[in-house]
Structure formats: C-alpha cells, structure tokens
FILO-600614 format. One record per residue (C-alpha): residue number from 0; z, y, x. Coordinates in steps of 0.001 Angstrom, whole numbers. Layout:
(node NUM; (Z; Y; X)),
...
***
This chain:
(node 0; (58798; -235982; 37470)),
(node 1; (57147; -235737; 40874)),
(node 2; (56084; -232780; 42739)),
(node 3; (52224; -234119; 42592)),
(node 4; (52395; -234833; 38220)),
(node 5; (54199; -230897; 38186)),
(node 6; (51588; -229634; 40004)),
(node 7; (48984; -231140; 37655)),
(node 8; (50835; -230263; 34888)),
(node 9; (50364; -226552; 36203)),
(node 10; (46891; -227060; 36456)),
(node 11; (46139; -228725; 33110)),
(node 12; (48202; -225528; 31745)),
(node 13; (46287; -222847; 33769)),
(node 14; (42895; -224557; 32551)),
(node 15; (44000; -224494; 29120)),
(node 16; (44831; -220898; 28782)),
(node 17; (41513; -220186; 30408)),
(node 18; (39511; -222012; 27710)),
(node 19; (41668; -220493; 24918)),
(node 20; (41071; -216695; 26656)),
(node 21; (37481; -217539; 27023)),
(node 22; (37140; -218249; 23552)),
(node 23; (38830; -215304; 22235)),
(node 24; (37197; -213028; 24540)),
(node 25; (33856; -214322; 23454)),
(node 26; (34665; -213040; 19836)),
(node 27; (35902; -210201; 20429)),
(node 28; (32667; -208904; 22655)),
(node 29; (30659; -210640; 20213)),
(node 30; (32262; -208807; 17507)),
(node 31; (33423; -211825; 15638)),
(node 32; (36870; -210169; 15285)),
(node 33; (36695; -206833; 14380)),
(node 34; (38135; -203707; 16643)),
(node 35; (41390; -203497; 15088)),
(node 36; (41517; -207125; 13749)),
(node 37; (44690; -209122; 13729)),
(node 38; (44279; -212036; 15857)),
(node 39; (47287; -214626; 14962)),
(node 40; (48410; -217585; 17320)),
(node 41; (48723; -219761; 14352)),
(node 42; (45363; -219521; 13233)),
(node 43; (43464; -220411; 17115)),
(node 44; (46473; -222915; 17238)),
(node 45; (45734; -224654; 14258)),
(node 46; (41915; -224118; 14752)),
(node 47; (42022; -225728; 18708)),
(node 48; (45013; -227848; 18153)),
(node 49; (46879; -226452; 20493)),
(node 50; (50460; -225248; 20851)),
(node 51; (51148; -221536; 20928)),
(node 52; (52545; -221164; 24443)),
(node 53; (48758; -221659; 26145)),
(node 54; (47649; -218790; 23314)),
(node 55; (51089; -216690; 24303)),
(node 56; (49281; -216431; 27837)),
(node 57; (45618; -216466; 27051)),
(node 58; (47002; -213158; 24589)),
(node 59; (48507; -211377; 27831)),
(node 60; (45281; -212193; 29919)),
(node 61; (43194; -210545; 27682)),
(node 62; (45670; -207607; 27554)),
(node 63; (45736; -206685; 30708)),
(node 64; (41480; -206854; 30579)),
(node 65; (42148; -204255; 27943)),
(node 66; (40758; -205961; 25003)),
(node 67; (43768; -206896; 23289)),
(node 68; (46935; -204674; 22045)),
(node 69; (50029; -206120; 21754)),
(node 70; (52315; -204128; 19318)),
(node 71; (55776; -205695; 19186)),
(node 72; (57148; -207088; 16274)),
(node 73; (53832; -206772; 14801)),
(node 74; (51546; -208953; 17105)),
(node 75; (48457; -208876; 18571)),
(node 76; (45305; -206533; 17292)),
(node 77; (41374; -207146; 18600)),
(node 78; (40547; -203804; 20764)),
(node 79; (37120; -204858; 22730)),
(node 80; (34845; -202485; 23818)),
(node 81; (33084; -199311; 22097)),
(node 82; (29817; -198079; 23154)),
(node 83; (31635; -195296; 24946)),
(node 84; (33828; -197580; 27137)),
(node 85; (30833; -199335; 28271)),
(node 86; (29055; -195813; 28733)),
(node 87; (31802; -195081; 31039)),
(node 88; (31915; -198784; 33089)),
(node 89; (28441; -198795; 33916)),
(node 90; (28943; -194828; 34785)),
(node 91; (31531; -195782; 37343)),
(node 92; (29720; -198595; 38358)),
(node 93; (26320; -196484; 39513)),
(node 94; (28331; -194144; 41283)),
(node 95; (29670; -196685; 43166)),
(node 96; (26648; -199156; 43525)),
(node 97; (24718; -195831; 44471)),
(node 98; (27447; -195166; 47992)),
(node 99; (27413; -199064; 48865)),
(node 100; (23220; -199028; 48387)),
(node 101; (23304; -195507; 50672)),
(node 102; (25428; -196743; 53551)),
(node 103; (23743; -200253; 53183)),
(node 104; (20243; -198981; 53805)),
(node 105; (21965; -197261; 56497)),
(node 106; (23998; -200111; 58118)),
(node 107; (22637; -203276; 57362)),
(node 108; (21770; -205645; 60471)),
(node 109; (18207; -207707; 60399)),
(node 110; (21180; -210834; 60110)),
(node 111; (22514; -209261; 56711)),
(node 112; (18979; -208563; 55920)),
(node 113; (17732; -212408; 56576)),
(node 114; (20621; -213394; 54163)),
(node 115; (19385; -211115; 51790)),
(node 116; (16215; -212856; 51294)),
(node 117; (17898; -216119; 51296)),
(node 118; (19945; -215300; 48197)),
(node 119; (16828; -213629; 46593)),
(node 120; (14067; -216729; 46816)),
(node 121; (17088; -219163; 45928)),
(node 122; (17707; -216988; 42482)),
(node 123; (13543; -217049; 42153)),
(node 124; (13745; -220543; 42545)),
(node 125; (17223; -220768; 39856)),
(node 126; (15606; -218530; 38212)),
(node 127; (12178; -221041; 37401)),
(node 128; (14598; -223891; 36817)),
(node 129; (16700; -221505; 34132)),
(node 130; (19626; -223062; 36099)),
(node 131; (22098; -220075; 34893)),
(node 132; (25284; -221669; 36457)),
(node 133; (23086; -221054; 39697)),
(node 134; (22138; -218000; 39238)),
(node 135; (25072; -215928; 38509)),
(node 136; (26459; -217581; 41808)),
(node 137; (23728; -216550; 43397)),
(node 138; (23822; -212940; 41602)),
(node 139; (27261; -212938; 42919)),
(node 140; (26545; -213192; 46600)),
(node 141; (23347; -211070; 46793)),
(node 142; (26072; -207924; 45866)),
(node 143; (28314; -209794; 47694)),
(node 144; (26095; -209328; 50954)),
(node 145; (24869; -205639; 49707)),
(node 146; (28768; -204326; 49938)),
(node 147; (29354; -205895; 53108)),
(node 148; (26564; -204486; 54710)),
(node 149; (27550; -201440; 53313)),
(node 150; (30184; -201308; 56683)),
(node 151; (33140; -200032; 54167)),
(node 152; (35985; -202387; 53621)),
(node 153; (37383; -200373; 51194)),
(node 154; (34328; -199870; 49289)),
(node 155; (33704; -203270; 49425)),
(node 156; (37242; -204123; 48023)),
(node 157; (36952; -201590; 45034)),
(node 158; (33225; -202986; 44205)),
(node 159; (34493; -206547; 44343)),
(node 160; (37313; -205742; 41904)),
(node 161; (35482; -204172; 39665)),
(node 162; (32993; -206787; 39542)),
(node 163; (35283; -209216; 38897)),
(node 164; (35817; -207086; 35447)),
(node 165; (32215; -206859; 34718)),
(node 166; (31770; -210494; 35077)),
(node 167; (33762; -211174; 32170)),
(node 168; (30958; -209932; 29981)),
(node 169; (27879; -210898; 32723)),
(node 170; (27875; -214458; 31937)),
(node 171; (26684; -214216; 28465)),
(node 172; (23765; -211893; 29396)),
(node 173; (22877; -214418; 32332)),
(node 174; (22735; -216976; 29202)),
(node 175; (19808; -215700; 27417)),
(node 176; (16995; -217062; 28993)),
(node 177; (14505; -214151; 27981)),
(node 178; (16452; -211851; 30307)),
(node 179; (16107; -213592; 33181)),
(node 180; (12536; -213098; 34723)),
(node 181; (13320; -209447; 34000)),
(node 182; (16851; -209363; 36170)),
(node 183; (15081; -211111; 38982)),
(node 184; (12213; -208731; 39064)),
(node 185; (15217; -205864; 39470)),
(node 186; (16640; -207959; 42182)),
(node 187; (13498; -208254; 43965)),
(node 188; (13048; -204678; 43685)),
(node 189; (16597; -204122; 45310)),
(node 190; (16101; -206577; 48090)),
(node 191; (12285; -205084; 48841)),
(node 192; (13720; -201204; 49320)),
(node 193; (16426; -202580; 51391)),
(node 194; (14601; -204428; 53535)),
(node 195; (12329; -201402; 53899)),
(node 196; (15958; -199410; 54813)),
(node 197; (14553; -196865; 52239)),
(node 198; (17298; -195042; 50722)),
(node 199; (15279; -192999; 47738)),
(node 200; (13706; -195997; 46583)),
(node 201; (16955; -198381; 47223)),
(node 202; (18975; -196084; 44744)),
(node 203; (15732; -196210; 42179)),
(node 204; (15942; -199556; 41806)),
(node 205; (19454; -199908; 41379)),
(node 206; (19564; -196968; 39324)),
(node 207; (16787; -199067; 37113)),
(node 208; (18755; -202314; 37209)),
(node 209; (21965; -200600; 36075)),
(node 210; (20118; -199033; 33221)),
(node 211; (18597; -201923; 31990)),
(node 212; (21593; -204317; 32455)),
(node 213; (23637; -201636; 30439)),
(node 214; (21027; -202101; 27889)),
(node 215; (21850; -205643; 27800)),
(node 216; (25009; -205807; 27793)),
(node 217; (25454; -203761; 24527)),
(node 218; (22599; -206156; 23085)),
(node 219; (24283; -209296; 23761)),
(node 220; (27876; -208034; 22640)),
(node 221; (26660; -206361; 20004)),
(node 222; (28773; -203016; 21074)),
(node 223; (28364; -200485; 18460)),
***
C-alpha cells in the first residue's frame, strides 16, 4: 500500500469516528439515552453498519468530553450533562467572558474594532439568509476577535479551549431557526458597548447573552 492510499485510509478512519461520536453525542444531550444508560458497540454497529473499531474510538472521544463512563469489563454507560453541570459551565464561562470583555473595552485598537463590525453585519446578513453553517463560523470569530483584543495570551488560550467544549453542544442551538434573530440582537448589543469602550454596559450585555444562551442550551438538550 502506498504512503498517499495510508494516508487516506487515516482520513476515511478519522472521519468515520467523527460521524459515529457525533451521533452518539447528539443522543446523549438530547436525552435519547438515558444518564446511566448502557450504550453497546453492537447495537450502533449493527444500526450504522459499521465495524466496532470506529465505535471503540468514537467511545473514548466522548469520554474524555465527559459524557461517557467506561467501566471495565462492564462497558460503556451514557453520563451527559445534569442541570447542575451546565449551571457550573456557563458559571465558569461568565467569569471568564466577564475579564476578556473588561480588558477588551480596555485594550482594543480602532483595527480590532473595524473587524468587529465586519464579523457582526456578515452574521446580520447569515443571519437573514438562516445560513447556520455561516453563522456559527462567524459566531466563532467575533469571540475570536473579543479575546484577542483582550491583550492576554493566556486568557485567550483558556477561553479558546473552553470554547472548543461548549461548541460541542452550540451547534444544535445555532440550528433552531427561532433563536437566531434573538442571538444576533445579543451580539449586536456586545459589539455596540464595545465599540463605545464602555465597560458597565459591555459586561451587561454579555452577562444577558450568557443568561439567555444558558437558557437555551438546557431547552434544546433537554437537561433536566
């Protein structure tokens, strides 16, 4: 076998594990497998017609996200999220959101700012179009740009990572179309305050959006 039909070999793997964990991810948030729940490799093999070893890895991605428990000898049990763990994410998450939006209305250059502005009329216009692919891109790099101008590589770095956690369970809630005017409104409301370079109302509205997109999030999951 060459080096070139290995790699895509890899590739077709990779993208099949990532399928399989998006699926099974989906249920558990969704609460299609119960906390506790057995989930068994034969069944999602049988069900996708797949072999077991893309399921074996899907199974460890989703442990390490902490919504799976392996037990050995026993297999592998649903765990997902209780209202309390998502209580305590989106606590974390303000407390953080709250430094970078401090330092940002602080730091940010009229550059940073002009970017800012970009990213918010292209999700109004993604927004319009209920393009959702779009917008959570562009979601993406409007925090994206709100870190950086926070000055704090660190920061930035922590924020990042932990955003890459939360958008796990974002895409879902990007997905239902009567959510979306509202989101954008919060957005606008962020980008307006720091603009402005006012700190009290900066932290309002991301204090606001935080609320509300908690709200969501145990809508759409259906976190109990």
């Amino acid at each position: 076998m060459t080096g070139k039909s290995k790699k895509e070999k890899q590739v077709n793997e990779n993208t099949l594990t990532n399928e399989i964990a998006d699926i099974v991810r989906e249920r558990i948030l969704k609460g299609e497998y119960e906390i506790g729940e057995k989930i068994k490799e034969s069944s999602i093999a049988q069900e996708l017609n797949v072999s077991r070893t893309p399921i074996r890895e899907a199974f460890r991605m989703l442990e390490e996200e902490g919504l799976l428990d392996y037990l050995p000898n026993r297999g592998c049990y649903a765990k997902g999220f209780t209202k309390r763990d998502v209580s305590d994410i989106y606590t974390v998450r303000e407390a953080l959101e709250e430094i970078a939006m401090t330092w940002a209305c602080e730091r940010i250059t009229d550059e940073e700012i002009e970017k800012l502005e970009e990213q918010c009329e292209l999700m109004d216009f993604y927004t319009q179009k209920r393009d959702m692919d779009k917008i959570l891109s562009m979601n993406s790099t409007f925090h994206d740009i709100i870190y950086n101008s926070a000055g704090s590589r660190f920061l930035a770095q922590v924020l990042r990572s932990y955003k890459g956690y939360l958008d796990k369970t974002r895409k879902s809630v990007f997905y239902e179309e009567s959510f979306l005017d509202r989101i954008q409104e919060e957005h606008r409301a962020i980008f307006e305050a720091v603009k402005a370079r006012d700190t009290e109302r900066a932290l309002e509205a991301i204090r606001a959006h935080l609320s509300a997109s908690r709200e969501r999030t145990e809508a759409v999951w259906n976190i109990k």
